[in-house]
C-alpha positions in Angstrom: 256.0 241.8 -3.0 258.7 239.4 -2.6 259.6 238.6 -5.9 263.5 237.7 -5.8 266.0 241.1 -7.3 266.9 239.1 -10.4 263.1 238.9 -12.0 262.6 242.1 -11.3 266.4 243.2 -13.1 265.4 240.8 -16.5 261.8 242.4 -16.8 263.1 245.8 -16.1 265.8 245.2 -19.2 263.3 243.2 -21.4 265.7 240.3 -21.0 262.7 238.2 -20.2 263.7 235.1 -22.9 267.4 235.4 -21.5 268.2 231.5 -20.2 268.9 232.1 -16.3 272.1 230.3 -16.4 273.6 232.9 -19.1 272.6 235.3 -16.1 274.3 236.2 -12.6 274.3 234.0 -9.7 271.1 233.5 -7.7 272.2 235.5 -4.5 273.0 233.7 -1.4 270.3 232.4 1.0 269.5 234.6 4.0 266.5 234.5 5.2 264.9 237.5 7.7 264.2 237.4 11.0 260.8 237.0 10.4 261.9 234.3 7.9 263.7 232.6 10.5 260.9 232.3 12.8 258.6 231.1 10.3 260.9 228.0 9.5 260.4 227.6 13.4 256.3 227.2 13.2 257.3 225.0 10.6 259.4 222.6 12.7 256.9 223.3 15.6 253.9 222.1 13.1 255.7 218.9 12.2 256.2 218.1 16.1 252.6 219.1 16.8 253.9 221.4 19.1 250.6 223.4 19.5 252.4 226.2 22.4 255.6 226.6 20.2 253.2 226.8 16.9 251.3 229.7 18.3 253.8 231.7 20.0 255.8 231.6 16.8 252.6 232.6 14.6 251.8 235.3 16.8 254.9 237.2 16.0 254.2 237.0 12.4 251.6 239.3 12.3 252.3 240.7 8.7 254.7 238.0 7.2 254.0 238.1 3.5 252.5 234.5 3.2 249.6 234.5 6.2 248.2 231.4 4.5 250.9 229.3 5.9 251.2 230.6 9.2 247.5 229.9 9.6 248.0 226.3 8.7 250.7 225.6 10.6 249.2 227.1 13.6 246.0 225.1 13.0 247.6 221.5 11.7 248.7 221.3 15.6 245.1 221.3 16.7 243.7 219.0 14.4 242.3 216.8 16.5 240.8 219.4 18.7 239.8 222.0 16.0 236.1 222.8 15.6 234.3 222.5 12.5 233.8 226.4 12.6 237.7 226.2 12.6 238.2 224.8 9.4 235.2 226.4 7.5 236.6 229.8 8.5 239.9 228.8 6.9 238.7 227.1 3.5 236.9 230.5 3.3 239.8 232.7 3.8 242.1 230.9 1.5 239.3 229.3 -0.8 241.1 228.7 -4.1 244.6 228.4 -3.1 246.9 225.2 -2.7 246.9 225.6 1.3 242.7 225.1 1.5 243.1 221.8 -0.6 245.9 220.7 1.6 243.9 221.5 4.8 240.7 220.1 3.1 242.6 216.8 2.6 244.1 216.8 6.6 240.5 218.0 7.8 239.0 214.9 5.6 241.4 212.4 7.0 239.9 213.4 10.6 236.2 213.3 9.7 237.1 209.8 8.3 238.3 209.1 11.8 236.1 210.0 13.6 233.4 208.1 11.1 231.4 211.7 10.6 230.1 210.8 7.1 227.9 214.2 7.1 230.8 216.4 6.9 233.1 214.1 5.4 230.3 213.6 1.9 230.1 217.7 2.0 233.8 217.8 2.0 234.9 215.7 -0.6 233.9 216.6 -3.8 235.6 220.3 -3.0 238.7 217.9 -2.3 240.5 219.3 -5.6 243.8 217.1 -6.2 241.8 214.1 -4.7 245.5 212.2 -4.4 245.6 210.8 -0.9 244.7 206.8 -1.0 243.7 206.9 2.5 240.7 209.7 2.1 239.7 207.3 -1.0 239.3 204.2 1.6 237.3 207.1 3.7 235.3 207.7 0.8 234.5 204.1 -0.3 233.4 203.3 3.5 231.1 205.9 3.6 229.5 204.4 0.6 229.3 201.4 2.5 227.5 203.5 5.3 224.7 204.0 2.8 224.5 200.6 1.4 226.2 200.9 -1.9 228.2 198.1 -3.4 232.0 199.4 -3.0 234.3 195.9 -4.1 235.1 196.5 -7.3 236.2 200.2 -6.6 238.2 198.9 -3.4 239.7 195.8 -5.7 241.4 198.8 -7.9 242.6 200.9 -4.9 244.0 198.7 -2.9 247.2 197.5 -4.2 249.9 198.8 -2.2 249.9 197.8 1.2 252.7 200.2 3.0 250.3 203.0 2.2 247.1 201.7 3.7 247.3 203.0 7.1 244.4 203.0 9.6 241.9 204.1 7.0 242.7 200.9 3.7 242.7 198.9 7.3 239.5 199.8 8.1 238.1 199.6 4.6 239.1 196.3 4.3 237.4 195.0 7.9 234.4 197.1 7.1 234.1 195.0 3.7 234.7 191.9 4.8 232.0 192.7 7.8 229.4 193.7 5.8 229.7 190.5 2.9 231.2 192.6 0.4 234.7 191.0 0.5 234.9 187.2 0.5 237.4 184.5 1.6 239.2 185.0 -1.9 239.8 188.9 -1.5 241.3 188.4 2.0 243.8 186.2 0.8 244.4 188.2 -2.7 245.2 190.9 0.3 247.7 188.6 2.4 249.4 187.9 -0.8 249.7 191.2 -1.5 251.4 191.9 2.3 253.5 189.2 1.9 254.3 190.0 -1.2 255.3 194.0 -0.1 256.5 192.6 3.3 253.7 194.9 5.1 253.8 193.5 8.7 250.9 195.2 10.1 247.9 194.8 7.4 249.3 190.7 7.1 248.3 190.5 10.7 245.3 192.5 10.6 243.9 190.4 7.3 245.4 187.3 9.5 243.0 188.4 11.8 239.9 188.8 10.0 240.6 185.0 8.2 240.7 183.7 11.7 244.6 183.3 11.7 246.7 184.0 14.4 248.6 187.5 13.9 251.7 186.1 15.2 251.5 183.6 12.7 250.5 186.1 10.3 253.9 188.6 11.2 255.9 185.7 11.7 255.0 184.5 8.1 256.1 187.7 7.0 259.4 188.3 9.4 260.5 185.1 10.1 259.1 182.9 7.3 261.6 180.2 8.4 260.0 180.0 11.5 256.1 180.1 10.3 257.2 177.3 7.9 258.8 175.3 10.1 255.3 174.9 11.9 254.0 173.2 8.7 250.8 174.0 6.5 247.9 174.0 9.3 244.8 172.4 8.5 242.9 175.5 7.1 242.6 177.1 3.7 244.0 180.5 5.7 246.3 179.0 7.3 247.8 177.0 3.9 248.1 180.9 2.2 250.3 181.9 5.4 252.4 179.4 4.9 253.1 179.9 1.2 253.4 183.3 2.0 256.1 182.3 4.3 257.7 180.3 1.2 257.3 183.4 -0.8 259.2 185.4 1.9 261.7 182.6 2.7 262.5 182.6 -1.5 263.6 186.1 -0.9 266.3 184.8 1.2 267.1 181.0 0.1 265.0 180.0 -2.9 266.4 176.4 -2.6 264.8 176.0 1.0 261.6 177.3 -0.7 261.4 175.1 -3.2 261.8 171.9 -1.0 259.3 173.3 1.6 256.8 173.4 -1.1 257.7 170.1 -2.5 257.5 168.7 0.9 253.8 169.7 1.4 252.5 169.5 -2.2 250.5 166.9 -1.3 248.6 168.9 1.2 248.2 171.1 -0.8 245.5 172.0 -3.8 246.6 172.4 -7.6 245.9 175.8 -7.5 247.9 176.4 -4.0 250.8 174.4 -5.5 250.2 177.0 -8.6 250.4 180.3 -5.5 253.6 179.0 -4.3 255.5 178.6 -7.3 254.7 182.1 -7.9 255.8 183.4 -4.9 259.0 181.7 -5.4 259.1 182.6 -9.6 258.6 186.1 -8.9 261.4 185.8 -5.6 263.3 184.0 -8.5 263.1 186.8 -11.2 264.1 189.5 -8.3 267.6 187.9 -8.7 267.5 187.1 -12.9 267.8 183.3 -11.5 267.5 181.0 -14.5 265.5 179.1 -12.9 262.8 181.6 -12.8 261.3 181.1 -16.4 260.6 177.3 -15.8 258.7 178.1 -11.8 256.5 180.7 -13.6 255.5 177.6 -16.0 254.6 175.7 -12.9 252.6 178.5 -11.4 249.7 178.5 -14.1 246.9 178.5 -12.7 247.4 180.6 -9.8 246.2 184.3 -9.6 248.7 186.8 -9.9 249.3 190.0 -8.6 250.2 193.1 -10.6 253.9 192.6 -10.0 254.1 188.9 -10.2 252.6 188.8 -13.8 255.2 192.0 -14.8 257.7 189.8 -13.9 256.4 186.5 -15.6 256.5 189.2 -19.0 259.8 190.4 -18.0 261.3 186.9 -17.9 259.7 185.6 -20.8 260.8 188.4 -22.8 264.3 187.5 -21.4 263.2 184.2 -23.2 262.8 185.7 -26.3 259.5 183.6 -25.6 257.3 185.9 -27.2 254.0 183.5 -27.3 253.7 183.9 -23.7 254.8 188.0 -23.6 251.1 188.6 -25.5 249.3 186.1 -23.6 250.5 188.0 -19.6 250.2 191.2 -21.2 246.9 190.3 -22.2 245.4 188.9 -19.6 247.2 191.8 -17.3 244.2 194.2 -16.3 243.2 197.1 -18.2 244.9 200.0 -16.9 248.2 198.0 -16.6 247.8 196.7 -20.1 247.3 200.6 -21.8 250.6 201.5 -20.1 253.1 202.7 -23.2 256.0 199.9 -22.0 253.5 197.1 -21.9 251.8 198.6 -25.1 255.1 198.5 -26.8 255.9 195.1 -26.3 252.4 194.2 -27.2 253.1 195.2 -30.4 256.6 193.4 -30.1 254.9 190.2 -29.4 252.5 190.5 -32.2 254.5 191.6 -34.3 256.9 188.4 -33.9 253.9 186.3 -35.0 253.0 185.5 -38.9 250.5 188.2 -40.1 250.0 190.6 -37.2 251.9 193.6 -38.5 248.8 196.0 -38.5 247.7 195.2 -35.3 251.4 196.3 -33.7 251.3 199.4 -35.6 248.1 200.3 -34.0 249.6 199.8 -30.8 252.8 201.7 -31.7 251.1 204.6 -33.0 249.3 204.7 -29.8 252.4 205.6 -28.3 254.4 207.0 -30.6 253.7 210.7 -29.7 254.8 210.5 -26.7 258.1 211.9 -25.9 259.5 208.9 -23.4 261.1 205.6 -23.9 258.5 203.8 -25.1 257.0 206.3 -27.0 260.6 206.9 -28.9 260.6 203.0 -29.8 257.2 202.6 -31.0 258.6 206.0 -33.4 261.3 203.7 -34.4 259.3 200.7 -34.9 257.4 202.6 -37.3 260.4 203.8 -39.3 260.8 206.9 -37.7 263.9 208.6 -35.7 264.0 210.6 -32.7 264.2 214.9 -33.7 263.7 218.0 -31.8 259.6 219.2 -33.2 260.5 223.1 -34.4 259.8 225.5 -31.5 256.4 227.7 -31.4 256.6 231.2 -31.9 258.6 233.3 -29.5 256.5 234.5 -26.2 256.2 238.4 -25.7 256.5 240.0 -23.2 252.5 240.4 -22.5 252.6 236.8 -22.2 255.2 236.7 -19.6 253.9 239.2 -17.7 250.7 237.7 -15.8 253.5 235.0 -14.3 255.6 237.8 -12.5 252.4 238.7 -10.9 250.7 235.5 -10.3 250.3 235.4 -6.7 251.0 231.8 -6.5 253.6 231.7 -8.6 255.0 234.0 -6.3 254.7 232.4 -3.2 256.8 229.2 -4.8 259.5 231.3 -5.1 259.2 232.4 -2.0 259.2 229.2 -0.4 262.0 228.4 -3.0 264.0 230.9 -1.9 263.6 228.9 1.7 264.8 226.1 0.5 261.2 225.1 1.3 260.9 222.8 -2.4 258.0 220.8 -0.9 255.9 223.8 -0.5 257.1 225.8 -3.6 256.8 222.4 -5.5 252.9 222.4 -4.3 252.2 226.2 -5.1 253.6 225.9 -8.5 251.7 222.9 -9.6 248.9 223.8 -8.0 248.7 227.3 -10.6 249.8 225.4 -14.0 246.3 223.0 -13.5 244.8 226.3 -15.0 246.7 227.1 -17.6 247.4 226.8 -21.1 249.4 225.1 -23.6 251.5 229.1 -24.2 251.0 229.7 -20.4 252.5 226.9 -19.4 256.0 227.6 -21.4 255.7 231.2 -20.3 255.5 230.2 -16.7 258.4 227.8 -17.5 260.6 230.5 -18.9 259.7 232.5 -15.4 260.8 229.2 -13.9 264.0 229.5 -15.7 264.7 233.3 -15.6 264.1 232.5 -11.5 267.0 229.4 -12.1 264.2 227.2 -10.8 265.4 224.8 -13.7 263.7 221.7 -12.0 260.0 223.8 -12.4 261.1 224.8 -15.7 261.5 221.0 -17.0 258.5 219.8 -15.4 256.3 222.8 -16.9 257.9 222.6 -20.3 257.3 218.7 -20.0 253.8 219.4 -19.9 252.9 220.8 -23.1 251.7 218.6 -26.2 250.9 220.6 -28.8 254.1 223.5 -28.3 257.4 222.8 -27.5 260.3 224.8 -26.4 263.3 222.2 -25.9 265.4 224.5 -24.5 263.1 224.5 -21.8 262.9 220.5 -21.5 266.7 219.7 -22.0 268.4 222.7 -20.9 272.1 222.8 -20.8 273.4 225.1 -17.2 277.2 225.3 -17.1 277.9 224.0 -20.1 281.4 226.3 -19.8 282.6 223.3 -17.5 280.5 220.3 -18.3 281.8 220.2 -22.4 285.3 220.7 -22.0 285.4 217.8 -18.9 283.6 215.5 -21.2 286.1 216.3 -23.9 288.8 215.8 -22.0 287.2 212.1 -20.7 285.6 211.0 -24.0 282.2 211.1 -23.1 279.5 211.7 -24.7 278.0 215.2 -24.1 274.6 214.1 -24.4 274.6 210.7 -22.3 276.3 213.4 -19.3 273.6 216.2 -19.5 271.1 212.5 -19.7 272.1 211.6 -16.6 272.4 214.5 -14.7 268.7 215.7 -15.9 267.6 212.4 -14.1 269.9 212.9 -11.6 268.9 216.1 -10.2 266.9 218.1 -12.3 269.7 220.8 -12.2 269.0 221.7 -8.6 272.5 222.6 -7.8 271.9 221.9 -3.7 269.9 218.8 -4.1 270.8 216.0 -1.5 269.0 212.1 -1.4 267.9 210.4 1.3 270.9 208.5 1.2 273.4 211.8 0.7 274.1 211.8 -2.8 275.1 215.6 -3.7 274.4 218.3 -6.5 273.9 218.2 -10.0 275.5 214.8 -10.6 274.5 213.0 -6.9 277.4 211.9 -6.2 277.7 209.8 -2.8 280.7 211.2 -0.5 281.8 207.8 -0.5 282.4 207.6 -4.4 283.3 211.7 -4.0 286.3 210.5 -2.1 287.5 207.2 -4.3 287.1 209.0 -7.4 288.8 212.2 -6.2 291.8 209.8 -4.9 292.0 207.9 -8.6 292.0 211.0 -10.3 295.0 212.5 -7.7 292.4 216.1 -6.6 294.8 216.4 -3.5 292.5 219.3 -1.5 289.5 217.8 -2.0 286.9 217.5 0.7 283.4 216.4 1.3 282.1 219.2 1.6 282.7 220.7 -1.6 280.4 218.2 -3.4 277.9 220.7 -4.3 280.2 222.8 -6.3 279.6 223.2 -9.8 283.0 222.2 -10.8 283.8 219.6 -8.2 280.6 218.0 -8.7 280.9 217.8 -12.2 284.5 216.9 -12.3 283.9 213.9 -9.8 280.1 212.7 -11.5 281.8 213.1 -15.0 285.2 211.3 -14.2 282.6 208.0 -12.4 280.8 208.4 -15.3 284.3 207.9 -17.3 285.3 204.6 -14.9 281.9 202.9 -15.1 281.9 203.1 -19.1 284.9 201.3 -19.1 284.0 198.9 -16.6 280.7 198.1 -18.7 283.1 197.9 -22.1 281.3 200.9 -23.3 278.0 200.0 -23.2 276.0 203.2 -21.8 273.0 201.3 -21.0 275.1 199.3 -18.6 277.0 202.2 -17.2 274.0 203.9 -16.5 272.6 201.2 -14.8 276.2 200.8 -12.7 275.7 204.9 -11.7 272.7 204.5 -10.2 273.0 200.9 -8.6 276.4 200.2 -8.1 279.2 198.3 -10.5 278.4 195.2 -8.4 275.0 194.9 -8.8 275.6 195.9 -13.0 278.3 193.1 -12.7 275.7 190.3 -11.0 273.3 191.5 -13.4 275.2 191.6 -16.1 276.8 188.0 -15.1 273.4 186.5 -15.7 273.7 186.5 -19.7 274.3 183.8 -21.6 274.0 185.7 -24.9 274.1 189.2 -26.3 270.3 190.9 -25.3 268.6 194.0 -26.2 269.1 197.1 -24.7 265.7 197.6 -24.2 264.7 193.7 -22.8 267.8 194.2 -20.4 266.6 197.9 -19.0 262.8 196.4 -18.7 264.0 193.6 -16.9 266.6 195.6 -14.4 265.6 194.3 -11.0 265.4 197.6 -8.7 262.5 199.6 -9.9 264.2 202.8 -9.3 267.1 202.0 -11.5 264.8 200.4 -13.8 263.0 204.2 -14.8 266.2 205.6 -14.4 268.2 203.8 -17.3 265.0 204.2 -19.0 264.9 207.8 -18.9 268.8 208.9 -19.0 268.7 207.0 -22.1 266.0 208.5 -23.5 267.2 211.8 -22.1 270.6 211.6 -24.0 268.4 210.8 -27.2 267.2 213.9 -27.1 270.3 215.8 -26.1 271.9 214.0 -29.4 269.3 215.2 -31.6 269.7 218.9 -30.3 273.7 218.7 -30.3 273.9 217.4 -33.7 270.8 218.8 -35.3 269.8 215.2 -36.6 267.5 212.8 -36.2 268.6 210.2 -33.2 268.3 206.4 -32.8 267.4 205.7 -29.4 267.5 201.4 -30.3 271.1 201.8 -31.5 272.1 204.2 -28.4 270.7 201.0 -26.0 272.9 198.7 -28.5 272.9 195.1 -27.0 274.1 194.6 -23.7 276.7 191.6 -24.0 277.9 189.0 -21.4 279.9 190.2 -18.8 283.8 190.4 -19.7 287.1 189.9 -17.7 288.8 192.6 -16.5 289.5 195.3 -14.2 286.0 196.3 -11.7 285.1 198.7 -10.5 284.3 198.3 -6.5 
């Protein structure tokens, strides 16, 4: 067994509700020898270092999760693997989260190597069915036995980056066999263009009977594909507008007079493509401009982010005729999305004698615990609370988590600081359980101070709720008293850092950001300068109170920088106060919170106002044991004022 001392301690002593953060350190990471080693087969596995791989696995003989070492030593030979191989596997570990992760390596193979027997007898055991590239497997073994596959491909492919060889192949295979036309090749370029995908814009290029190097050029160097001109073909008109799209990117001014120029070689409904490529370029930067090019572009078929951003604009606008007409014409599953139901009902709502119809929409939503879902509440007259909690779990409920085998192995691999892998065990065990299982198996998550598990878990439940498991509130001791001392709002801090990091005390970015608050070494060392913390080094970002001190004291420097405003300051965390500034700068007038956080440029700092603010909402509403406003919290977001910046 190799559940860590602590659980073991808190069941022992019945202290099984006890929050983990009220309880002693996790101890230090060391890992065995044998622990050691595995990490090795690990790192040989992901180098597809068969030799190292089973030399490492053969001294692992009776490490407690055999599973793994199997796969690793296997996922080096997948190429050369037989079929008895990977049967004799999926019948060893049948059930577990390794066998569906295998299943979905062995499937990409079979897909491959075009073995359609195997691949149709492997699929539907294919659990979590999540990778897009055994989808575009699927669908062209469908085409292998004559079925009629567009529509279903139409759906799936939408994000070029991710296609790899298989979407690739799909795409050729339909456009071979009739079931893709002229007009879904170029909805495709667009769509590369559009996500600057190199590879599948020359490959499409390709099968429209362009040049790839015109195709990549169009998408690399548009300046250069336009300065070629328009070419005589359809094709070879939608790479150059695709080279104005990209070009707008870069100097929407030199995109608009290269489309000018060639207007009249061009169709009405060409015309009506490249004023979108250079409207939705245009909205990328808030250019006022923008509204009147997406006027121009009627006519022209859009892709799922171009007619976002024609909404987004045009609620900018206040132009709330043409929010319900996009959002309506928008396809289905876009359309049932809670923000675009929500301004639905915004839209109608602004016109003469629609009022039931919004609140149908809003009480579609309303349920939902999640920015959208808390406006649509308060569109309906209702504030944001904490629901009252479900009765207490026992300690028979609690039990069947400490011995849930694949419980256990998460913290295991937790315990490695393996989160990928723990992430996948644990997730892979709650698809079974229910609603009172799945806040006992938070509250092991907690007890464990796997607080990230416990909010996700907790997060899941719609019909129970323990808030104490979805906004907990982990060194609190230093986090109240620092935001005290600064003037900030307790709940708008524990917001943000929820967002941040999920309370995973030793979480790191891509891009270095550290601990509970991520803050970047570089903003580490300005604010620790401002604020005159003499011995501080980089290093000692992931400590509790460093971290906190720095992330809270930012926190303090951005609020004032965005006169208050938290939706702004939120926005200038994650960002930067420069691109809060630009952004800002483009207001002519006071707008709404919620218009100016739906229409935040960056995607990822787009969700993450969204959510810190909604976040905070609740955090009020447990703090102060009262109803919250989460439309009042978002205020209105005025035009940017002189002063003092931030850099």
């Amino acid at each position: 067994m190799f559940l860590p001392k602590l659980f073991a301690v808190a069941i022992v002593a019945g202290a099984c509700l006890i929050p983990a953060y009220a309880q002693a350190p996790a101890p230090p990471y060391d890992p065995s020898a044998d622990d050691e080693t595995f990490l090795l087969l690990r790192e040989a596995a992901r180098q597809d270092d068969a030799a190292k791989a089973n030399a490492y696995a053969s001294r692992l003989q009776n490490y407690p999760i055999p599973s793994y070492v199997d796969y690793y030593r296997l996922k080096t030979r997948m190429r050369v693997a037989s079929s008895d191989e990977f049967r004799n596997f999926l019948t060893r570990y049948q059930g577990l989260a390794i066998a569906d992760r295998l299943r979905n390596d062995w499937l990409l193979e079979l897909g491959r190597a075009r073995d359609w027997a195997n691949f149709d007898q492997q699929l539907p055991l294919f659990v979590l069915n999540d990778d897009t590239q055994v989808k575009c497997y699927a669908l062209m073994s469908r085409v292998a036995r004559g079925e009629k596959v567009a529509d279903d491909a139409r759906a799936l492919l939408t994000n070029p980056p991710g296609y790899g060889d298989a979407c690739g192949a799909l795409i050729s295979t339909l456009a071979q066999s009739g079931q893709f036309d002229v007009n879904d090749l170029l909805a495709q370029l667009r769509l590369a263009g559009e996500f600057k995908a190199t590879g599948p814009a020359r490959r499409i290029g390709a099968l429209l009977g362009v040049s790839e190097l015109h195709a990549s050029q169009a998408v690399d160097l548009p300046a250069l594909a336009m300065a070629r001109g328009i070419g005589a073909t359809r094709a070879d008109h939608e790479v150059y507008l695709m080279a104005v799209s990209r070009m707008a990117r870069t100097t929407q001014k030199l995109a608009v007079v290269a489309l000018e120029k060639n207007a009249p070689n061009l169709s009405p409904q060409e015309q009506a493509i490249g004023w979108a490529g250079i409207a939705h370029a245009a909205s990328l930067t808030l250019a006022p401009e923008a509204y009147d090019y997406w006027r121009k572009s009627a006519g022209a078929p859009l892709t799922a982010e171009q007619i976002q951003w024609k909404t987004r604009i045009a609620l900018r606008r206040a132009d709330w005729k043409t929010v319900k007409a996009t959002i309506e014409s928008m396809p289905a599953p876009l359309r049932a999305q809670p923000g675009w139901t929500y301004w639905l009902g915004r839209a109608l709502q602004a016109e003469h004698g629609a009022h039931e119809a919004a609140v149908a929409l809003y009480q579609r939503i309303a349920d939902q615990n999640s920015f959208y879902g808390q406006l649509a509440l308060e569109e309906l007259g209702q504030l944001i609370s904490i629901p009252p909690p479900g009765p207490a779990l026992t300690p028979e409920e609690m039990a069947p988590m400490a011995s849930n085998p694949g419980l256990r192995r998460a913290l295991k691999f937790f315990s490695l600081r393996l989160r990928p892998e723990g992430t996948r065990e644990w997730n892979w065990e709650l698809r079974k359980f229910s609603e009172r299982e799945l806040l006992a198996a938070a509250e092991f998550a907690r007890m464990n101070q796997i607080l990230d598990r416990m909010v996700n878990t907790s997060d899941r439940t719609r019909t129970q709720f323990d808030y104490t498991q979805r906004f907990p509130t982990p060194h609190n001791d230093i986090l109240h008293p620092t935001a005290q001392q600064l003037g900030l709002d307790r709940a708008w801090v524990y917001g943000l850092i929820r967002q941040e990091s999920r309370f995973i005390m030793d979480a790191r970015s891509t891009v270095g950001a550290s601990g509970l608050m991520q803050v970047m070494p570089t903003t580490g060392t300005y604010v620790a300068r401002k604020i005159g913390l003499g011995d501080y080094v980089k290093n000692k970002l992931t400590d509790v109170r460093t971290n906190i001190l720095l992330g809270a004291n930012y926190m303090s420097m951005v609020l004032g920088n965005a006169d208050g405003s938290q939706t702004l300051a939120t926005a200038a965390y994650n960002a930067g106060p420069g691109r809060m500034r630009n952004w800002r700068g483009k207001l002519d007038e006071p707008m709404e919170g919620a218009i100016f956080a739906e229409s935040i440029p960056y995607m990822e700092t787009r969700i993450y106002v969204k959510n810190v603010m909604s976040n905070a909402t609740n955090y009020a509403a447990m703090f102060e044991n009262k109803p919250q406003s989460l439309k009042a919290r978002l205020g209105k977001v005025s035009p940017r004022a002189q002063g003092n910046d931030l850099p």
